[in-house]
N, CA, C and O atoms as a printed pandas DataFrame, in Angstrom:
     atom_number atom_name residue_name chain_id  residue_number  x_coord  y_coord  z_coord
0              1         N          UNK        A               1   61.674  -74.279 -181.504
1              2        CA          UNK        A               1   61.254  -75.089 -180.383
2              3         C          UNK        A               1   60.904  -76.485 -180.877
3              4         O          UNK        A               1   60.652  -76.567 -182.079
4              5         N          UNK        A               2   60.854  -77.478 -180.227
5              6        CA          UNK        A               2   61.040  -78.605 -180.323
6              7         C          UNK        A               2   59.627  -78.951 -179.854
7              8         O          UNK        A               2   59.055  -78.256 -179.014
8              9         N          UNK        A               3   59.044  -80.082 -180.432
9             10        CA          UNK        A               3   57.422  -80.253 -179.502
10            11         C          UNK        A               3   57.716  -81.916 -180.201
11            12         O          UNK        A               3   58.636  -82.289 -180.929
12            13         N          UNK        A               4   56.735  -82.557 -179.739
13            14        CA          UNK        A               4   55.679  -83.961 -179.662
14            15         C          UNK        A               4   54.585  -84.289 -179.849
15            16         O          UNK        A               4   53.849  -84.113 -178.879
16            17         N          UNK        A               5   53.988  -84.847 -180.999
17            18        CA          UNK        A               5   52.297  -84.861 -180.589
18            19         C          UNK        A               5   51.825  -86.489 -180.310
19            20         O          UNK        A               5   52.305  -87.469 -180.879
20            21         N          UNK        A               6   50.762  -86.488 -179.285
21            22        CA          UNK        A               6   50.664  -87.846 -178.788
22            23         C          UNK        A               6   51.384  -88.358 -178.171
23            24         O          UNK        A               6   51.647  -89.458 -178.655
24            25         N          UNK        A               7   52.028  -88.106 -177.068
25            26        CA          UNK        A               7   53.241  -88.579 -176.756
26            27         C          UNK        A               7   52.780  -89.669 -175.360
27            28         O          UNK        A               7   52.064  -89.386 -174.399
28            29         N          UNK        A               8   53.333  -90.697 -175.609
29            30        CA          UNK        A               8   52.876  -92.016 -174.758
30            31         C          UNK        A               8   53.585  -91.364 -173.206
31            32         O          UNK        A               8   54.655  -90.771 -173.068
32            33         N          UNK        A               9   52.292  -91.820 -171.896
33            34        CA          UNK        A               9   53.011  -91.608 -170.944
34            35         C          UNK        A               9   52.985  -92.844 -170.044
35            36         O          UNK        A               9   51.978  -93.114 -169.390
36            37         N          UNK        A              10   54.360  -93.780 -170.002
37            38        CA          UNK        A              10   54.185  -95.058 -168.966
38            39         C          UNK        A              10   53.524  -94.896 -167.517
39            40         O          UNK        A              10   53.725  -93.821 -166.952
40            41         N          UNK        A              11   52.872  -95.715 -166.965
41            42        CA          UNK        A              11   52.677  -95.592 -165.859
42            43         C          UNK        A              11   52.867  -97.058 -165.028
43            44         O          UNK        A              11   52.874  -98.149 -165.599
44            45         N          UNK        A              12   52.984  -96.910 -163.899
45            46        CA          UNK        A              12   53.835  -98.032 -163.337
46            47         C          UNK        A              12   52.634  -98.424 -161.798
47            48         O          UNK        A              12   52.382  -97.397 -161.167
48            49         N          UNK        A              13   52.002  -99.632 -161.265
49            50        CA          UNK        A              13   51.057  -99.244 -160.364
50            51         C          UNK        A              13   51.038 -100.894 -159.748
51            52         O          UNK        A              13   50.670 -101.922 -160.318
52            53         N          UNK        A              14   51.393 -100.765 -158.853
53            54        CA          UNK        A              14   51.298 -101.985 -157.960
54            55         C          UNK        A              14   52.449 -103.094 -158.775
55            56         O          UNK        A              14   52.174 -104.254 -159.080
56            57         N          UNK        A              15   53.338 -102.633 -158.942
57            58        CA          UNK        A              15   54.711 -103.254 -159.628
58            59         C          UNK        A              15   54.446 -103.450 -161.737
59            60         O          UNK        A              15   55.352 -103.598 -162.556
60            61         N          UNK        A              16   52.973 -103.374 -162.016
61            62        CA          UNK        A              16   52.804 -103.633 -163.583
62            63         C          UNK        A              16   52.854 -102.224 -163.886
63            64         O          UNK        A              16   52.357 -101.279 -163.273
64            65         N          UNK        A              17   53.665 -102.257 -165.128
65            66        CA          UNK        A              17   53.987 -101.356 -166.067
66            67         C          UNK        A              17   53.443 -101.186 -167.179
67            68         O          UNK        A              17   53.422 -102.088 -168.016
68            69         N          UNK        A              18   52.807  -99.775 -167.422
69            70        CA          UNK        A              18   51.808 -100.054 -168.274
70            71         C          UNK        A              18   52.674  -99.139 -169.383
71            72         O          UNK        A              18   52.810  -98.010 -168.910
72            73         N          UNK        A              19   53.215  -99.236 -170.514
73            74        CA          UNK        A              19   54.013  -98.507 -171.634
74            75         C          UNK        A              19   53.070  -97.462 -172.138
75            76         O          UNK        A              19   53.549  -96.360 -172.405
76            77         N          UNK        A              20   52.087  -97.621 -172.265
77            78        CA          UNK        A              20   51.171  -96.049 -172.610
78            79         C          UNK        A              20   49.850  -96.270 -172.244
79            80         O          UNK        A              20   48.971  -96.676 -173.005
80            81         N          UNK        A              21   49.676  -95.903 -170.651
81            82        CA          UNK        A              21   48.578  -95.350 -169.681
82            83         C          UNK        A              21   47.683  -94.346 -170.753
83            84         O          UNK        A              21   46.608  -94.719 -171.223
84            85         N          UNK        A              22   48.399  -92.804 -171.112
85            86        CA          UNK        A              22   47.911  -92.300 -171.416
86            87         C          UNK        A              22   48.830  -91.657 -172.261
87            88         O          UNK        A              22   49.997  -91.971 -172.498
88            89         N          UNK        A              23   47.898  -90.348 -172.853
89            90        CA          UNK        A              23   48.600  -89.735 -174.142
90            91         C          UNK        A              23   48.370  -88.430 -174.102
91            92         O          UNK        A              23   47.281  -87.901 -174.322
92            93         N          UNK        A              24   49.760  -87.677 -173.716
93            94        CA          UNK        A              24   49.290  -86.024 -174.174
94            95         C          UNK        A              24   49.199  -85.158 -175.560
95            96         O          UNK        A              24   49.762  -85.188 -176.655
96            97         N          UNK        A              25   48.495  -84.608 -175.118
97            98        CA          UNK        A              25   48.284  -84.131 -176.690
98            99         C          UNK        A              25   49.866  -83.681 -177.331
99           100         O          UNK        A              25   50.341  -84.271 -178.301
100          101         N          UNK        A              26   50.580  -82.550 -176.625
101          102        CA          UNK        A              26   51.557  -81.926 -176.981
102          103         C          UNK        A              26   52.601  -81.693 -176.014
103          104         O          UNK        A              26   52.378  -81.353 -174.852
104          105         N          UNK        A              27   53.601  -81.858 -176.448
105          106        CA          UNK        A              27   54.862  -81.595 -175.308
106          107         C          UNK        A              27   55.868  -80.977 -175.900
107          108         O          UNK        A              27   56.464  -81.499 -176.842
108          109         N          UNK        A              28   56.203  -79.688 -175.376
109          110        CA          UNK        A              28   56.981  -78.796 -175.832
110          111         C          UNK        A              28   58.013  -78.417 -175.416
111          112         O          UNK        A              28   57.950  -78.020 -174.252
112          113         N          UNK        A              29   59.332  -78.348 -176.060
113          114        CA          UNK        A              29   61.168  -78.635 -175.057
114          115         C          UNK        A              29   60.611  -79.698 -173.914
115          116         O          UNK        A              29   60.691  -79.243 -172.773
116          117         N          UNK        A              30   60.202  -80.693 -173.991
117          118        CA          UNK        A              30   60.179  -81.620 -173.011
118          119         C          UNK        A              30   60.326  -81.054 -171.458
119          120         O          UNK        A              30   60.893  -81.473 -170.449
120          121         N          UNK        A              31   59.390  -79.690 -171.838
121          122        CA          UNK        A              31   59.299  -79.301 -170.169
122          123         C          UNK        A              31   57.845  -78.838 -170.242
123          124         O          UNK        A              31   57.359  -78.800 -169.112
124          125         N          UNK        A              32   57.018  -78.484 -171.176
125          126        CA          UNK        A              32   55.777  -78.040 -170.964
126          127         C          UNK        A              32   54.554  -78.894 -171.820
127          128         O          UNK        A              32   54.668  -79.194 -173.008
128          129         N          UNK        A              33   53.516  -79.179 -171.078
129          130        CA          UNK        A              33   52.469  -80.238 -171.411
130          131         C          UNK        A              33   51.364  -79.043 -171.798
131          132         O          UNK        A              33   51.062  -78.119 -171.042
132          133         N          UNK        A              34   50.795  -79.275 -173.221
133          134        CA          UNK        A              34   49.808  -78.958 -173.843
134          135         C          UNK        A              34   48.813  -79.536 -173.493
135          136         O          UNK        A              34   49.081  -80.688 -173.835
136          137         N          UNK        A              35   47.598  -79.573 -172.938
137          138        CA          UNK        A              35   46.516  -80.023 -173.272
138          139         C          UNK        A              35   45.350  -79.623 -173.627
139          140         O          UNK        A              35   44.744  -79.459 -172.568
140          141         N          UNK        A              36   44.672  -79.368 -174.486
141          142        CA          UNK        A              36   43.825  -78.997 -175.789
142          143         C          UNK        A              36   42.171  -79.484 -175.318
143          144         O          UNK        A              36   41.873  -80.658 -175.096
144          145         N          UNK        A              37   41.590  -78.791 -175.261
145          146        CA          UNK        A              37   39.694  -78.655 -175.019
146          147         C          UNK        A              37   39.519  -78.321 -175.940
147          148         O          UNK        A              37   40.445  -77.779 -176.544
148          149         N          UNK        A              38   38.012  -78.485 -176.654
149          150        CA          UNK        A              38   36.834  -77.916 -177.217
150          151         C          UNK        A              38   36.032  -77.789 -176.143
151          152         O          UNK        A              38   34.985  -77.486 -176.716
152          153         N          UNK        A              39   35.783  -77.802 -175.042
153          154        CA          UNK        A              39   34.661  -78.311 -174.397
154          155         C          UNK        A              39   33.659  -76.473 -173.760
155          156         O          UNK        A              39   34.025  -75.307 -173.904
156          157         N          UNK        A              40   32.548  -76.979 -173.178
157          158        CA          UNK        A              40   31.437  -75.841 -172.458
158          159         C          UNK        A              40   32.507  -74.939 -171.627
159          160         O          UNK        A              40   32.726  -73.740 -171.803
160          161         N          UNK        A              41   33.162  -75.867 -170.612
161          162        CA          UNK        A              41   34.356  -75.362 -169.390
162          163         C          UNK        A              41   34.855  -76.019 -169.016
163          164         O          UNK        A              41   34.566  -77.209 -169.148
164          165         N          UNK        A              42   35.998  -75.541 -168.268
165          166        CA          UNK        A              42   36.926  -76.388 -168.086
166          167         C          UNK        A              42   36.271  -77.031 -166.419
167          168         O          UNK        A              42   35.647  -76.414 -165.555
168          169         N          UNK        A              43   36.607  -78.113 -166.443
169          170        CA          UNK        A              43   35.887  -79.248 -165.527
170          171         C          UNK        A              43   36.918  -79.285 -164.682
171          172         O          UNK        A              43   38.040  -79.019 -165.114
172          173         N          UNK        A              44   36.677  -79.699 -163.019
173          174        CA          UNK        A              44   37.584  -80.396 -162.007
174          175         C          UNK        A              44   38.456  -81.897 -163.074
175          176         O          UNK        A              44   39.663  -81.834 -163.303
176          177         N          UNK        A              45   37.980  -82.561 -163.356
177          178        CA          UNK        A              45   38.225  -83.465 -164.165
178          179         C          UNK        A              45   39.241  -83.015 -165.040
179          180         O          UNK        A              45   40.400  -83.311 -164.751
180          181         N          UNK        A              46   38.976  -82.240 -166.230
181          182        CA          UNK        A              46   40.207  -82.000 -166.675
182          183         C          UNK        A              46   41.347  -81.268 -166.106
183          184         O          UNK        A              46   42.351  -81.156 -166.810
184          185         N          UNK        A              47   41.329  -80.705 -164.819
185          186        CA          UNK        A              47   42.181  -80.072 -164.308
186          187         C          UNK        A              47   43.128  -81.311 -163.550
187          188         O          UNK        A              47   44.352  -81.188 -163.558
188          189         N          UNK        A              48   42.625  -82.242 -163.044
189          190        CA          UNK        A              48   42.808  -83.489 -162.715
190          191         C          UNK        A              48   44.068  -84.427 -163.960
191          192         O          UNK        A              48   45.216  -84.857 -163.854
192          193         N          UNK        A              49   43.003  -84.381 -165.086
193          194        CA          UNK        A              49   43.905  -84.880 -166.248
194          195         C          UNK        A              49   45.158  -84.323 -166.419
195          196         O          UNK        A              49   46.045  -85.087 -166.800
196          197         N          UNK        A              50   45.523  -82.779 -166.159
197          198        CA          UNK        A              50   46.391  -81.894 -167.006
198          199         C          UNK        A              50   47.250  -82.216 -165.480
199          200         O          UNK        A              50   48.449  -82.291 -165.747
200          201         N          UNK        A              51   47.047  -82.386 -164.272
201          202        CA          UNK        A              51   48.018  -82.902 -163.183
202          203         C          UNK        A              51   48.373  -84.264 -163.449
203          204         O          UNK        A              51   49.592  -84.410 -163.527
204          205         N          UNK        A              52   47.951  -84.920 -163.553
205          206        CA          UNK        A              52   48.107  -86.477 -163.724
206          207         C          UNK        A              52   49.071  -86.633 -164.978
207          208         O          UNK        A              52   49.833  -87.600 -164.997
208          209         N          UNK        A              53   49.068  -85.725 -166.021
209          210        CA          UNK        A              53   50.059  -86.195 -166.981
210          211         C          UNK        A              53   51.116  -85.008 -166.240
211          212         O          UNK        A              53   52.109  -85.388 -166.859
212          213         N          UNK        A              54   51.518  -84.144 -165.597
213          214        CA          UNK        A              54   52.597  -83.549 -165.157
214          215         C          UNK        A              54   52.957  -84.230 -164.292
215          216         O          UNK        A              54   54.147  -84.360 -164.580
216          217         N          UNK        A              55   52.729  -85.011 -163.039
217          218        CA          UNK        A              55   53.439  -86.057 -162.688
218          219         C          UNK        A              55   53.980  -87.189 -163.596
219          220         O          UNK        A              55   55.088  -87.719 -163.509
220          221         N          UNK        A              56   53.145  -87.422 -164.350
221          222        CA          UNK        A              56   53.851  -88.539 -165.514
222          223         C          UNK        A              56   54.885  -88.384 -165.566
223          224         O          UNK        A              56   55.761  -88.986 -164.946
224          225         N          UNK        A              57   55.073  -86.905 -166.890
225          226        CA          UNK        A              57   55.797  -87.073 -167.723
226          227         C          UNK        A              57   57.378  -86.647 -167.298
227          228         O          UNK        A              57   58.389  -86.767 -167.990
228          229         N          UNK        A              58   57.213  -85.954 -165.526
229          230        CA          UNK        A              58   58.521  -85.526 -165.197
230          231         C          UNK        A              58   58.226  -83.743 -166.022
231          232         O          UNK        A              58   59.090  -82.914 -165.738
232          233         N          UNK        A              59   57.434  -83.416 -166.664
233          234        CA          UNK        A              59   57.845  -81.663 -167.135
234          235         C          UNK        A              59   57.352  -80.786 -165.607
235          236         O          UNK        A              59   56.819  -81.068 -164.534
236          237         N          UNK        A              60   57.891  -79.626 -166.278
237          238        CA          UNK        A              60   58.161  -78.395 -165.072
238          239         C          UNK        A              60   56.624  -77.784 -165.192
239          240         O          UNK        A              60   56.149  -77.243 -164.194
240          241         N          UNK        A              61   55.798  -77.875 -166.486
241          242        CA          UNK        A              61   54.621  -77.112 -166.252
242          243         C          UNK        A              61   53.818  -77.679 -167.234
243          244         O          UNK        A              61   54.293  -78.526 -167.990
244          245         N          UNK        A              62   52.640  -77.312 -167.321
245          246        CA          UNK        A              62   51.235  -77.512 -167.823
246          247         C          UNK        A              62   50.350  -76.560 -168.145
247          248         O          UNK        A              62   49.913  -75.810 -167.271
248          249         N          UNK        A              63   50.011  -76.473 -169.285
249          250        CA          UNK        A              63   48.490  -75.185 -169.745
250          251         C          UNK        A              63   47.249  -76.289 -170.539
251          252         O          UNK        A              63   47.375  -77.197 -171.361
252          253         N          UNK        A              64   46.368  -75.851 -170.023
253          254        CA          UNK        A              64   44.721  -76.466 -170.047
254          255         C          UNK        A              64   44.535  -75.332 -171.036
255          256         O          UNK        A              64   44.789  -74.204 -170.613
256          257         N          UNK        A              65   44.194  -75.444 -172.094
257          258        CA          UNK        A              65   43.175  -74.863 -173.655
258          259         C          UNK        A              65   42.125  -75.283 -173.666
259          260         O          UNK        A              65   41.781  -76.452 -173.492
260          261         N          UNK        A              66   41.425  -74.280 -173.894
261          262        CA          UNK        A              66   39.608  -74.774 -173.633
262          263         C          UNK        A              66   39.461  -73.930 -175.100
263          264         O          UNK        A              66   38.862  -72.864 -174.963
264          265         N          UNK        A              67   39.745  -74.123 -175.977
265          266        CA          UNK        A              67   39.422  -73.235 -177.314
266          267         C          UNK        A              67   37.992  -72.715 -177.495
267          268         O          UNK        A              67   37.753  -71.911 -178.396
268          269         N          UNK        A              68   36.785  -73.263 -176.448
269          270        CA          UNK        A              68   35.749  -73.518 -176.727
270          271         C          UNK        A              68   34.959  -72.119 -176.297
271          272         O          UNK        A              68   33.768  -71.894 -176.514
272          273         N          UNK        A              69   36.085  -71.058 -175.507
273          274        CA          UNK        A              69   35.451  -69.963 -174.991
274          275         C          UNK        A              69   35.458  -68.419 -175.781
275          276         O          UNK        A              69   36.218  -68.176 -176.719
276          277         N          UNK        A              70   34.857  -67.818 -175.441
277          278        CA          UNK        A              70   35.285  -66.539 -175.781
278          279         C          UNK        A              70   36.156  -65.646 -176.054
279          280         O          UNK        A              70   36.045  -64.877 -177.009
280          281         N          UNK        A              71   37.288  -65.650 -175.099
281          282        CA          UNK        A              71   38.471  -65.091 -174.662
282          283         C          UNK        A              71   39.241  -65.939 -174.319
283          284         O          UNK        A              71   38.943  -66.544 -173.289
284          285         N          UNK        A              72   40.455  -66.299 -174.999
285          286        CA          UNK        A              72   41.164  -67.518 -174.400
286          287         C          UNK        A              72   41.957  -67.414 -173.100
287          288         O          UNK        A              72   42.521  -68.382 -172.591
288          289         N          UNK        A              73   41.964  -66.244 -172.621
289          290        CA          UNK        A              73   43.006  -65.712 -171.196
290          291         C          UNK        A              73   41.825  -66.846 -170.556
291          292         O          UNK        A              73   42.204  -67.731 -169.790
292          293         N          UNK        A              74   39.994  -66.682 -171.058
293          294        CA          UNK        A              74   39.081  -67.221 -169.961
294          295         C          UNK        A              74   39.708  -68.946 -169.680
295          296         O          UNK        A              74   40.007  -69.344 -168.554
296          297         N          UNK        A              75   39.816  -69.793 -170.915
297          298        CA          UNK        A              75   39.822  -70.756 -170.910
298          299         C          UNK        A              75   41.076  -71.098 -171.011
299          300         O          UNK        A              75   41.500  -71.932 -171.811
300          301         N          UNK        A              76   41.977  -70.254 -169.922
301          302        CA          UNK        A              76   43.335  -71.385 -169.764
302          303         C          UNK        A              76   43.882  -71.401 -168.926
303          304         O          UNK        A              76   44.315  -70.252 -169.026
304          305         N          UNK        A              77   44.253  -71.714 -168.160
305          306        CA          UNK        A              77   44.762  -72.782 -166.840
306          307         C          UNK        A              77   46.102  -73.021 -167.124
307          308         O          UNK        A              77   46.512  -73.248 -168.263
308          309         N          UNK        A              78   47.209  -72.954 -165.542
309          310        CA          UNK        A              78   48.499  -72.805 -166.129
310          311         C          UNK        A              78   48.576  -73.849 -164.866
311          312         O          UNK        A              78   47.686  -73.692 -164.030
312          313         N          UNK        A              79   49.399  -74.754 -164.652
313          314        CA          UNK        A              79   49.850  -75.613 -163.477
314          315         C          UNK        A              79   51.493  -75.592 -163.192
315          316         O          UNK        A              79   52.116  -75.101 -164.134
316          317         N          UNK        A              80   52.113  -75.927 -162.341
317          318        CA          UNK        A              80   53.516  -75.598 -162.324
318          319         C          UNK        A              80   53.547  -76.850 -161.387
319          320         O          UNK        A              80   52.506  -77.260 -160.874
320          321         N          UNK        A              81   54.794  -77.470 -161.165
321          322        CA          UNK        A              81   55.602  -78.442 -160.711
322          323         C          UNK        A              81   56.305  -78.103 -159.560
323          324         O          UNK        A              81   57.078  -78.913 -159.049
């Protein structure tokens, strides 16, 4: 499999183009967005983040990692396109 780390995502907003808005952690076959927690829980906010770079980047899906929990089934979050 093929992946990316850091991978710049343009964003474009009232005609200015911004070449790297933001940065996902990992992108994998250029269809699935990694994004990586340590954190207490997973927040509205980062669920927010992990949508906002799947519109970006054009991929088909998204998983939220919260490494920070017990059981990782607890701390992960799957989004689809």
């Amino acid at each position: 499999m093929s992946y990316a780390r850091q991978v710049p995502l343009p964003l474009t907003y009232e005609g200015n183009q911004l070449a790297c808005a933001y940065r996902a952690d990992i992108i994998v076959d250029q269809q699935t967005i990694l994004e990586i927690k340590s954190v207490e829980g997973i927040l509205a906010v980062h669920e927010a983040q992990a949508l906002t770079y799947l519109r970006l980047s054009g991929c088909k899906s998204a998983l939220l990692m919260n490494f920070n929990s017990i059981r990782l089934k607890d701390g992960l979050r799957r989004f689809v396109r």
